[in-house]
Legacy VTK file of the C-alpha trace (Angstrom):
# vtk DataFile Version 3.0
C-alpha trace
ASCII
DATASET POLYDATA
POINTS 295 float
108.406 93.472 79.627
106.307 90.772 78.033
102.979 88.914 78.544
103.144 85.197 79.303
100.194 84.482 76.241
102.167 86.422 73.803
104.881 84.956 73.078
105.535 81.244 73.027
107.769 79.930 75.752
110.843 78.970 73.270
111.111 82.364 72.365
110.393 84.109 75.870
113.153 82.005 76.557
115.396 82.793 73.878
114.765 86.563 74.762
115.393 86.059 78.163
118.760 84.182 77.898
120.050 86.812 75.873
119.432 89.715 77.766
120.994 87.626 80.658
124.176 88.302 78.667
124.126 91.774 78.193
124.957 94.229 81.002
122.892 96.883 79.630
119.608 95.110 80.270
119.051 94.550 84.262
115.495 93.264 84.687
112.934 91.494 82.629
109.105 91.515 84.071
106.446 89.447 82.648
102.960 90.398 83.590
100.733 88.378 85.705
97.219 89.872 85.626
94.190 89.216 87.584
91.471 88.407 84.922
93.603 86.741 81.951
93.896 88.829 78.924
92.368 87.376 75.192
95.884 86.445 74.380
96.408 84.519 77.648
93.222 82.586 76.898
93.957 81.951 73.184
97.680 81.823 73.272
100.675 79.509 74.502
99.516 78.040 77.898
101.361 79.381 80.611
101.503 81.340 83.851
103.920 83.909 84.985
104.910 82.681 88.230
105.814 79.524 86.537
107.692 80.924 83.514
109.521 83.245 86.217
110.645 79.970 88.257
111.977 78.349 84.815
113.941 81.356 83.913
115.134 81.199 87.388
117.216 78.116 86.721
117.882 79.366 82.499
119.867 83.064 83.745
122.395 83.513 86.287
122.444 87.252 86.288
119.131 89.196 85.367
116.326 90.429 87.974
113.698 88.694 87.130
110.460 90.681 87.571
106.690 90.265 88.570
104.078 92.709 87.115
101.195 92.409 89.507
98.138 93.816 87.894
94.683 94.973 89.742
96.356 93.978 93.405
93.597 95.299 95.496
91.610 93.343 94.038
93.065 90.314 95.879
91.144 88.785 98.317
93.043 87.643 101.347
93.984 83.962 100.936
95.273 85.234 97.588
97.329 87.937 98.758
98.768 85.699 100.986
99.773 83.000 98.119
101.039 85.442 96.036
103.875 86.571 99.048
104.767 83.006 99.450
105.291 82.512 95.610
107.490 85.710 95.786
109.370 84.385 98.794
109.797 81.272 97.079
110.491 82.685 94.109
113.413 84.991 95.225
114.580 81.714 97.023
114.922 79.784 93.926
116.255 82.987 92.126
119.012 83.491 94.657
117.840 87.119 95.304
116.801 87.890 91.984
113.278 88.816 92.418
111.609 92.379 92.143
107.710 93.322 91.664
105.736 95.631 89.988
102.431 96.796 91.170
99.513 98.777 89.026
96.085 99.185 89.790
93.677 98.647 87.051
90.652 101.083 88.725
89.303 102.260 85.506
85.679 102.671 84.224
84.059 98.902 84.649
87.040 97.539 86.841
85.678 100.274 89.727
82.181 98.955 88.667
82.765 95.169 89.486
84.631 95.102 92.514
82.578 94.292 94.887
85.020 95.372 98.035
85.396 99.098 96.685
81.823 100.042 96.407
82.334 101.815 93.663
84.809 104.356 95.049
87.821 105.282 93.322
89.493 105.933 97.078
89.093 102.481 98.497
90.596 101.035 95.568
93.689 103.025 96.660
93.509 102.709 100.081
92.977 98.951 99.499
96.515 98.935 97.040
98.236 100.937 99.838
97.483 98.060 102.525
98.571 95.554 99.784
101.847 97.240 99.089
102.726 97.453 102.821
101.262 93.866 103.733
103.982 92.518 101.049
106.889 94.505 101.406
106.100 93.670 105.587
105.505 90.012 104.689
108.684 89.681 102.501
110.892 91.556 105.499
110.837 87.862 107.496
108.887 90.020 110.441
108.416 87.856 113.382
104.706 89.697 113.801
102.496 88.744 111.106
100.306 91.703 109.399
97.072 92.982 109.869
95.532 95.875 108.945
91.413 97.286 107.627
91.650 95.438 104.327
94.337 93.477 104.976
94.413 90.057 107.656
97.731 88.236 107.033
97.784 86.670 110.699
97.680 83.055 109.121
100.770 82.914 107.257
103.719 81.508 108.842
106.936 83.828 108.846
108.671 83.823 104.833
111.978 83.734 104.293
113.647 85.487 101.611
117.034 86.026 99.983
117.151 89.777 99.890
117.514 92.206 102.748
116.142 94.134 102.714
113.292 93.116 100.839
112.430 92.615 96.900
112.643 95.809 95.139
109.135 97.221 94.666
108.268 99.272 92.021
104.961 100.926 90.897
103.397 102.342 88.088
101.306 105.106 87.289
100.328 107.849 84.943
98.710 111.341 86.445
96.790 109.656 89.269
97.367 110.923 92.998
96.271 108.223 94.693
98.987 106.100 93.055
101.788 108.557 93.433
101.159 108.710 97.001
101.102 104.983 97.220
104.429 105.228 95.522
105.711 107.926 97.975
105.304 105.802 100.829
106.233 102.272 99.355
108.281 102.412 96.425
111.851 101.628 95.493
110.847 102.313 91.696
108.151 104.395 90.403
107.166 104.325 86.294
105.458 106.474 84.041
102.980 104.705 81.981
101.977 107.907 79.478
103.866 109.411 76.565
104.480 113.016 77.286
108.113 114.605 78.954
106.661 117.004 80.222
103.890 115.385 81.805
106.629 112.866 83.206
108.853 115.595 84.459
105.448 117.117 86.228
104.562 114.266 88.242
108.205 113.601 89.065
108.050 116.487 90.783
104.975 115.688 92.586
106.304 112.381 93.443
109.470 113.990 94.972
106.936 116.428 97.134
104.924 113.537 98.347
108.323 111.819 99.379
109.799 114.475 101.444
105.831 114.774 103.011
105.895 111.143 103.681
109.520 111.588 105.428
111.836 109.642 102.751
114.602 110.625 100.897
113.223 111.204 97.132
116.726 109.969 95.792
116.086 106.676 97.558
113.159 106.173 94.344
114.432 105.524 90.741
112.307 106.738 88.250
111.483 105.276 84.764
109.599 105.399 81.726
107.554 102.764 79.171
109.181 102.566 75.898
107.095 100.342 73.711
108.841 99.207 71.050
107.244 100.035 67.207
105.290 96.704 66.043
107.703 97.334 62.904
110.444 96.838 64.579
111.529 99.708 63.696
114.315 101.018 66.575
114.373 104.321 65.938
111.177 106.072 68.074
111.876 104.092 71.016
115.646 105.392 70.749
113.976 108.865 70.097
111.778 108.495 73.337
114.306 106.776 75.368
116.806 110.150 74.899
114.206 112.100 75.875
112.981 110.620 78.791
116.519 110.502 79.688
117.658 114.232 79.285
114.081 114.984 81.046
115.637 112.999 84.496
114.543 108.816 83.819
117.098 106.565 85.574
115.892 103.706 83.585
113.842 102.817 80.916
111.058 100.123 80.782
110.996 98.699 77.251
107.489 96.879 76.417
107.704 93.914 74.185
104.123 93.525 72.226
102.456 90.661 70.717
102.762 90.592 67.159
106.122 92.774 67.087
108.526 91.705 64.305
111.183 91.300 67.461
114.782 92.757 66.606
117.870 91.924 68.508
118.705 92.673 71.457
122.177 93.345 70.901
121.087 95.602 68.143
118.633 97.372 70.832
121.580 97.861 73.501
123.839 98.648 70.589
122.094 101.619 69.510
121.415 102.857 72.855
124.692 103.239 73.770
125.455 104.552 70.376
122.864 106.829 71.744
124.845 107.926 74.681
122.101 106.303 77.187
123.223 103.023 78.461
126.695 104.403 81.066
124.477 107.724 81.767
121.427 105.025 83.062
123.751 102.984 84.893
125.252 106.242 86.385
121.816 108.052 87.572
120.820 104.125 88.985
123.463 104.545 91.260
123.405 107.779 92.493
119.724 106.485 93.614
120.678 104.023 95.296
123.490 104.133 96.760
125.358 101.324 94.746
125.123 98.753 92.018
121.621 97.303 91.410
120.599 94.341 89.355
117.257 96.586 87.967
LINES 1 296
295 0 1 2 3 4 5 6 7 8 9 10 11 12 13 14 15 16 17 18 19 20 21 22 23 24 25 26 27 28 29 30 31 32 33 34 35 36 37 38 39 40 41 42 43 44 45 46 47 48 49 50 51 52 53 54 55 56 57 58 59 60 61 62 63 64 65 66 67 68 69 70 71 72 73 74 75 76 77 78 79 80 81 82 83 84 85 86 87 88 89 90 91 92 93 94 95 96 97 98 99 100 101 102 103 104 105 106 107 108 109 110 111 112 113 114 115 116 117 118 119 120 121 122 123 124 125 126 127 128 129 130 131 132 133 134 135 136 137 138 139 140 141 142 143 144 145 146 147 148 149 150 151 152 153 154 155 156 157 158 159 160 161 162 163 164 165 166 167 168 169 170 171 172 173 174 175 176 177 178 179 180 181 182 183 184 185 186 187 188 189 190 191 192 193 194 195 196 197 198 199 200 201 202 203 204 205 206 207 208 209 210 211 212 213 214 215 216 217 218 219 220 221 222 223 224 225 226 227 228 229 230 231 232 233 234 235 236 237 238 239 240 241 242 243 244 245 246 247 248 249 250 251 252 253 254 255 256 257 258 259 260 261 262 263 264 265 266 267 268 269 270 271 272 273 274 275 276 277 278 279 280 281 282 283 284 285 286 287 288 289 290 291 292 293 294
């Protein structure tokens, strides 16, 4: 996963073209947030839904992956926009496209959004109606959505390559209000903190809200961050990777920083399988889901 102002867009390409050639490596997401970070104001010009489109055309195999940060706080016309760039997107892609959703509620986010009030529940009720507005949008329904937060009545039918629709995945750490989200909406759900244990926990709770919700928990891979050492170093995020992996992860969501001294990846998928991890992640993936994914 990468940031669109932290690396310049020679070597997000670069980075991207290569993983396209190695099996072990099934989607790459770059991060499109709501209020630009400092490095997306000071560094290379550039968008993610743009850089997405170009990579389109530059890879013939990989998923290519939206990180949508702080979606409730879209307003309407926005949310709208943002399902016809992913219908358009998956288009161009030829079925390539999956999204990530987070929701950035703490401390002065809650404070300045004006639509929540200040309370931590409408910011997830508000990411719940978001998460089934797209996922309804991006099914080609003939009936357009509507909902409390959400009005989606003005947006002509979209038409997308996948059916059904673009995976969705979401990611929390130890709040409820996301796991349920993820219960009810989810094809993916990742753990953002660093502890197994507290992984394997909330795992568990995810499972429980699934089978309260009325879907099968198998039908939901799970995953974990692995952010890679700004050294470069491979070694802890091979460490944290086997653990996560003997503690249940299907897959493993490897964070590219700014300012990382960036090794290859053929040395990265080289001493994961070394590691015994890339067949057994391929293996729990499709026991998941049924089949072969491209995530």
């Amino acid at each position: 996963m990468t940031s669109p102002g932290d690396w310049a867009w020679e070597e997000t390409l670069a980075l991207y073209e290569a993983a396209d050639d190695i099996s072990l490596f099934e989607t790459g997401w770059i991060s499109e947030r709501f209020d630009p970070t400092f490095s997306e104001l000071t560094g290379p010009p550039a968008r993610s839904w743009m850089i997405l489109t170009a990579l389109a055309k530059a890879t013939r195999r990989i998923q290519l992956g939206i990180r949508l940060d702080s979606l409730h706080y879209y307003q309407v016309p926005t949310l709208g926009r943002t399902a016809h760039l992913a219908a358009s997107l998956d288009v161009v892609s030829d079925g390539r496209l999956a999204m990530r959703l987070g929701a950035d509620w703490e401390g002065d986010d809650l404070a300045s959004d004006p639509t929540a009030g200040g309370r931590i529940g409408a910011y997830f009720a508000r990411l719940d109606e978001a998460c089934g507005a797209l996922t309804w949008s991006l099914s080609g329904k003939d009936a357009p959505f509507r909902g409390k937060y959400v009005d989606l009545t003005s947006i002509p039918r979209l038409q997308t390559v996948q059916r059904p629709p673009p995976p969705l995945c979401i990611e929390s750490r130890d709040v409820m209000g996301t796991l349920k989200i993820a219960a009810r909406h989810a094809t993916e759900w990742t753990y953002l903190g660093r502890r197994v244990d507290e992984f394997v926990r909330l795992r568990e709770i995810l499972f429980g809200l699934c089978n309260d919700a009325g879907r099968d928990a198998d039908a939901i891979t799970t995953s974990a961050r692995l952010r890679l050492d700004t050294s470069g170093d491979l070694r802890p995020l091979l460490d944290r990777a086997a653990a996560f992996s003997c503690a249940g992860a299907d897959l493993g969501l490897i964070d590219f920083p700014a300012g990382v001294s960036l090794p290859s990846l053929e040395a990265i998928a080289e001493g994961l399988e070394d590691a015994g991890l890339g067949s057994e992640v391929r293996d729990n993936q499709a026991r998941a889901t049924g089949g072969p994914t491209w995530r």
